[in-house]
DOBASE-512584 format. One record per residue (C-alpha): x, y, z. Coordinates in steps of 0.2 Angstrom, whole numbers, padded with zeros to 4 digits, always signed. Layout:
// residues N
XYZ/...
// end
This chain:
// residues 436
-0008+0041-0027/-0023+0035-0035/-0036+0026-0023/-0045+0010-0030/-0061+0013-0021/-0074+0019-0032/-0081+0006-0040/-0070-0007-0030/-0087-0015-0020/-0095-0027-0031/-0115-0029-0028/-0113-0045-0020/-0102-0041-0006/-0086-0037+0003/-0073-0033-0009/-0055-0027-0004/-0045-0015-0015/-0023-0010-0012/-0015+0004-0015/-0001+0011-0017/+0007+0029-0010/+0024+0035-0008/+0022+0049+0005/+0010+0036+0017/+0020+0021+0016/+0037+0031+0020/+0026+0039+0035/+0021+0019+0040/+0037+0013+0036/+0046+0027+0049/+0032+0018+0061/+0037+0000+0059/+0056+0001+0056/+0061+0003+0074/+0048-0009+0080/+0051-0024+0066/+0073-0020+0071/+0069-0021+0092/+0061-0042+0087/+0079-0046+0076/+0065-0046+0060/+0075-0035+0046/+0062-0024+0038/+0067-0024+0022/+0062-0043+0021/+0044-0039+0025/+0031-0030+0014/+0018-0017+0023/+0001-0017+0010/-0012-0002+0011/-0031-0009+0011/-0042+0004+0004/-0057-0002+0016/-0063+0009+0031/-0064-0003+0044/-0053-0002+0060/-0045-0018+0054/-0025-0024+0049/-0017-0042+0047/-0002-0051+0046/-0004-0065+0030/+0010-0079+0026/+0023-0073+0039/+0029-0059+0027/+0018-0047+0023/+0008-0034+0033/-0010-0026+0027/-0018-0012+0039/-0034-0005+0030/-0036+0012+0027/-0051+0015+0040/-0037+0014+0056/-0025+0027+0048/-0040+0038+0044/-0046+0039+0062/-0033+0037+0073/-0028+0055+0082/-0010+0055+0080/+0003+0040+0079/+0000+0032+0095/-0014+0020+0088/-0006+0015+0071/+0008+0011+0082/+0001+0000+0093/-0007-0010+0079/+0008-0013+0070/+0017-0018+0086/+0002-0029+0090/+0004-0036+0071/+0024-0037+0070/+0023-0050+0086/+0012-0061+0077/+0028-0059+0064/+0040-0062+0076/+0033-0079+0084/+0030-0086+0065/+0010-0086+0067/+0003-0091+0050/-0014-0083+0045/-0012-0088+0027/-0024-0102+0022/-0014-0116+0018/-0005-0124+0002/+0000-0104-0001/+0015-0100-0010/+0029-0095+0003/+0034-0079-0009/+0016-0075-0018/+0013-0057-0019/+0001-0045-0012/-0009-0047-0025/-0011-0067-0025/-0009-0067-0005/-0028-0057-0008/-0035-0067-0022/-0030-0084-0011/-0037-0077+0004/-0052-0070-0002/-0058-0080-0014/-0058-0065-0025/-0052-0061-0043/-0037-0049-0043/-0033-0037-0057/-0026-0019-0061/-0039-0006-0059/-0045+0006-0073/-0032+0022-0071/-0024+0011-0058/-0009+0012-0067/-0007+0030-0066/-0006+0031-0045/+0000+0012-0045/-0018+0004-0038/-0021-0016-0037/-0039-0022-0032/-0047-0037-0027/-0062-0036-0034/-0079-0047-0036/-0087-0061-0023/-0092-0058-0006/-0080-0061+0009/-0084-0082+0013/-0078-0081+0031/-0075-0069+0046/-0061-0081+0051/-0048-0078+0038/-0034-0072+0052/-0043-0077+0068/-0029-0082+0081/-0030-0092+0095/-0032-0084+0113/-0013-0087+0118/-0008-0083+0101/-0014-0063+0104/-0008-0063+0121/+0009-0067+0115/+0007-0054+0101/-0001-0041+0115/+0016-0047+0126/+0027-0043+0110/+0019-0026+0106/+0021-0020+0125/+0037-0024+0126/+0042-0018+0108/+0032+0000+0112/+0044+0000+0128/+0061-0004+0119/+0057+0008+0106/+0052+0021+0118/+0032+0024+0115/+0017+0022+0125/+0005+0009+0121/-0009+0019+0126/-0013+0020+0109/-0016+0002+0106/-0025+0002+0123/-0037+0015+0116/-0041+0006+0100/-0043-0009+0110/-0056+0000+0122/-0067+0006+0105/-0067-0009+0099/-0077-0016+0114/-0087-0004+0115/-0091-0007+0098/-0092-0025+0097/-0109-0028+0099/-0113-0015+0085/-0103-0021+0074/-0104-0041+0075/-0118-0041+0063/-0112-0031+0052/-0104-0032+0033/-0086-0024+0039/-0072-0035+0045/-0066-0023+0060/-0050-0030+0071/-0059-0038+0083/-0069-0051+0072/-0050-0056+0067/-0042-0051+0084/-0054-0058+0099/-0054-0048+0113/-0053-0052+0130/-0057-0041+0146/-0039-0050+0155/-0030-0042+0139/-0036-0023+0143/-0031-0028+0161/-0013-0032+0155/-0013-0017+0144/-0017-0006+0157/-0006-0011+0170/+0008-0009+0158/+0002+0008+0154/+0001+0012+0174/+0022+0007+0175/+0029+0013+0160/+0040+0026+0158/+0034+0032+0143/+0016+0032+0148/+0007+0049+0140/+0025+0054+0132/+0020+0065+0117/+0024+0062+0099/+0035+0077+0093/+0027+0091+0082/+0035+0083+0065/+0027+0067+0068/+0010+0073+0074/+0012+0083+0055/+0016+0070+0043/+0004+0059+0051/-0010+0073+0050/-0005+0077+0030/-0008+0058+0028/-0026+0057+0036/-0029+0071+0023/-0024+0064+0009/-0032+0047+0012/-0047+0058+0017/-0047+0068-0001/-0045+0052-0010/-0056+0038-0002/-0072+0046+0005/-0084+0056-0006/-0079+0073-0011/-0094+0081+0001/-0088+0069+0016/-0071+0078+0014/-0075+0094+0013/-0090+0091+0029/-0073+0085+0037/-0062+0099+0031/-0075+0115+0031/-0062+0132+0026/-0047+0125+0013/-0038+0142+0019/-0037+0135+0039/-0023+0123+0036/-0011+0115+0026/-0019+0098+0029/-0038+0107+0024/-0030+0114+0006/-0021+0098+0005/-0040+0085+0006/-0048+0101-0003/-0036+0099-0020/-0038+0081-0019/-0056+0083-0018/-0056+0096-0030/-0047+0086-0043/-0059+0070-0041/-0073+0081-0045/-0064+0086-0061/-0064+0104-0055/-0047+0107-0063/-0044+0124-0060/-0047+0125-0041/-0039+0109-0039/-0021+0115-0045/-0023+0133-0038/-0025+0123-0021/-0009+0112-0024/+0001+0128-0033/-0001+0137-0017/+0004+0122-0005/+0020+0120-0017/+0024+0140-0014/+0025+0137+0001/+0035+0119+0001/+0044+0120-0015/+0055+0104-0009/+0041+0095-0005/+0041+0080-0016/+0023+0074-0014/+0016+0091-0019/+0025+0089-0035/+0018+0071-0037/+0000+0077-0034/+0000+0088-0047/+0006+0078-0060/-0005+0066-0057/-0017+0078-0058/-0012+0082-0078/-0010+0066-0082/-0027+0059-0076/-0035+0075-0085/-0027+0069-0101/-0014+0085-0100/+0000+0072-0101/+0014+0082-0107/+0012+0095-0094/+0013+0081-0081/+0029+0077-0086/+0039+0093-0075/+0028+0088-0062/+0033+0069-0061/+0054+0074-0064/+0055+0085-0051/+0046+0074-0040/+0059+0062-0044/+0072+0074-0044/+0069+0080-0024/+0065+0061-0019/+0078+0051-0033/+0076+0034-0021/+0058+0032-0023/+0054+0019-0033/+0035+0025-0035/+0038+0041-0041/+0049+0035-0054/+0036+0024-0062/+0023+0039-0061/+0035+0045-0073/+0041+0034-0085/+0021+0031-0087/+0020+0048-0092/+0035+0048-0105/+0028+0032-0112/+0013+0041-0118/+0025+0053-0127/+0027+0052-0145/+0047+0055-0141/+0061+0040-0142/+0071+0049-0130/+0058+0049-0117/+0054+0030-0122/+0073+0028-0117/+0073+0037-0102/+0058+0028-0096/+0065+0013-0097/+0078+0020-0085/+0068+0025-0073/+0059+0006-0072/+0077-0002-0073/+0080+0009-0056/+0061+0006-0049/+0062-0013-0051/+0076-0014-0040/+0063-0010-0025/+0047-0014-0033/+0051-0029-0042/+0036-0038-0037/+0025-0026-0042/+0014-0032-0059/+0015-0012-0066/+0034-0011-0065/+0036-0024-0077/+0020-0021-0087/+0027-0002-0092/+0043-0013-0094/+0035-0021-0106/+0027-0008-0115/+0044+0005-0116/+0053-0011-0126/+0036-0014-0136/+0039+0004-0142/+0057+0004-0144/+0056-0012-0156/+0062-0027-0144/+0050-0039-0144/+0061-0050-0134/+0062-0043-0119/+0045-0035-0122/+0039-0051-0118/+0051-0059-0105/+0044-0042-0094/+0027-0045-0098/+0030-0063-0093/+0034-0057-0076/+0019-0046-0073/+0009-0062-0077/+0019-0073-0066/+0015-0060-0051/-0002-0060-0057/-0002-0077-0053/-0008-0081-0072/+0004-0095-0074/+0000-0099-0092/+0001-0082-0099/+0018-0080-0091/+0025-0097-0097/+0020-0095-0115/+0026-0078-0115/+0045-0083-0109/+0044-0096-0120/+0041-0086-0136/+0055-0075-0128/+0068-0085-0127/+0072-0087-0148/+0075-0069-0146/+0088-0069-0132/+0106-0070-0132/+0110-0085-0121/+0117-0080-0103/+0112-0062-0104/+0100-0056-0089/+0084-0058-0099/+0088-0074-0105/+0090-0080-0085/+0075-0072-0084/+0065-0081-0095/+0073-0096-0090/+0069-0095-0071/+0051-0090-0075/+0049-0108-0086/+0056-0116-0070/+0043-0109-0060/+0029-0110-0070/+0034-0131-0074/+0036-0133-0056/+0020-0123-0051/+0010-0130-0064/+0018-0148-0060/+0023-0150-0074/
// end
């Protein structure tokens, strides 16, 4: 993981950063799975995002993509809030309610989705290709009313998410709760610089109303969450602890590293963000004595080396996260990153591997093809060096760059092979974008 948000607010204002984490999104993803398939929406067709902002906020954008910020996983007490939200948010999904600004391109990235929406500049962040980070970055937030839905709109969505909660088996008293601190806190907050929820998501006292009285008939009403699930979701509130607040703010959280996995876990993030290498990896070491198969150990602590500039150590580290979680894309790119900085072919090579298997899952993702780009820069192929760095600039949304790049590609290519397509489709994209 590596967190965008030092140095992600800009002077002048509201600034919004992404990022990108293996172990979270799976824990989100086991969330919103059951609750995207109980609305006919197939999930794999949808995109969850991770906003590295503390606000109690999330939105759907351009009837595809989800974004909850990183200040409602953080304080929410177990699932049952996160849960609510994104049942809340998938019914806006499922009734096709659009809160992209318009003239948006139907299959834009994250990344331009925020810089259209904003009215931000979007880029990589410094390191960011290490823990796969994008930030927008820069001017100050022009309106509150970005995602603002009608009235009937959220009653429809609050119907959706109630239902959903009770076909999938869950309370909603979860979503209730957030829905009752945010009106307690509206008044507070109104004037302030955050964008909670309920700026984008008005609140009405009839919604708490309905709510309840679901709450009041539904089976499921105060059923727990099972001890697995209340863990995971507890390791994640700790690692997005360790790496978003201040190192002090974690450890105020998280006062003795020895009371629980989830304290030594925030501790050796904390620790390593304070470049206090030796405590940090004694802290991660131990937690991986005692979960050896746990991937997202192996992956903190090579990103640990790398990001301390001990690159060829981080390299074990990476591979077996890989090797105890082969399908996730993520941790593949970690490493190929870390192989790339090698002074070995082999490891070029076997880079280049690994990003052929992440691109199948993270094909819109501007690093995948930037590291792409760089492992055939390396091996001599200027071609397809250039058709892969074409792509990040497409999904950068830098037109221009990306065009001239598949041009200057295409002399290079054999005619019909999968590059050549490549670098064909992104000159009919660019022409017809640019209208041309």
């Amino acid at each position: 993981m590596c967190c965008g948000a030092d140095g992600a607010r800009a002077q002048s204002g509201q600034t919004l950063s992404l990022f990108r984490d293996a172990e979270i999104e799976n824990i989100i993803a086991s969330y919103a799975e059951p609750l995207f398939r109980v609305n006919g929406l197939d999930f794999d067709r949808f995109s969850i995002h991770l906003v590295a902002d503390d606000s109690l906020n999330a939105f759907v954008a351009n009837g595809k993509h989800l974004f909850l910020f990183s200040g409602l996983l953080r304080r929410s007490d177990d699932p049952g809030m996160v849960i609510g939200v994104i049942a809340h948010e998938v019914g806006h999904l499922a009734a096709g309610h659009l809160t992209m600004v318009r003239g948006a391109l139907e299959d834009a990235s994250a990344m331009v989705i925020l810089s259209t929406l904003l009215g931000v500049g979007v880029g990589l962040l410094g390191g960011g290709e290490a823990g796969i980070a994008v930030a927008a970055a820069g001017q100050q937030l022009g309106t509150r009313t970005f995602t603002r839905f009608s009235r009937i709109q959220e009653s429809a969505a609050d119907q959706a998410a109630l239902r959903s909660l009770e076909l999938t088996g869950q309370s909603a008293e979860g979503l209730r709760d957030l829905m009752r601190e945010l009106a307690e806190s509206e008044i507070l907050l109104s004037s302030s610089s955050e964008i909670p929820w309920f700026l984008t998501h008005p609140l009405s006292t009839e919604r708490m109303h309905t709510m309840n009285a679901h709450i009041e008939r539904s089976a499921f009403s105060g059923v727990a969450f099972g001890p697995d699930k209340i863990d995971r979701h507890r390791r994640m509130i700790a690692k997005i602890t360790g790496f978003l607040l201040e190192p002090g703010a974690t450890y105020r959280t998280y006062p003795d590293p020895q009371e629980s996995v989830y304290s030594r876990y925030a501790w050796s993030i904390a620790r390593y963000r304070e470049r206090l290498m030796d405590e940090a990896l004694a802290l991660i070491d131990d937690l991986i004595e005692h979960e050896p198969e746990n991937p997202w150990f192996h992956e903190l602590r090579g990103q640990m080396l790398y990001e301390t500039g001990d690159i060829a150590a981080s390299v074990p580290s990476y591979a077996q996260s890989v090797k105890l979680a082969p399908r996730e894309p993520l941790l593949r790119i970690n490493l190929a990153r870390s192989l790339l900085q090698l002074d070995e072919e082999a490891g070029w090579r076997e880079a280049v591997r690994h990003l052929d298997e992440a691109r199948v899952h993270e094909s819109d993702m501007p690093v995948t093809w930037s590291l792409l780009g760089h492992a055939f820069e390396k091996l001599g192929d200027a071609a397809r060096s250039r058709v892969a760095r074409a792509e990040m600039h497409y999904l950068r949304g830098e037109l221009q760059r990306a065009r001239d790049l598949a041009r200057d590609a295409i002399d290079g290519l054999e005619t019909g092979t999968t590059e050549w397509f490549r670098a064909t489709d992104i000159l009919a994209a660019t022409d017809f974008l640019q209208g041309g």
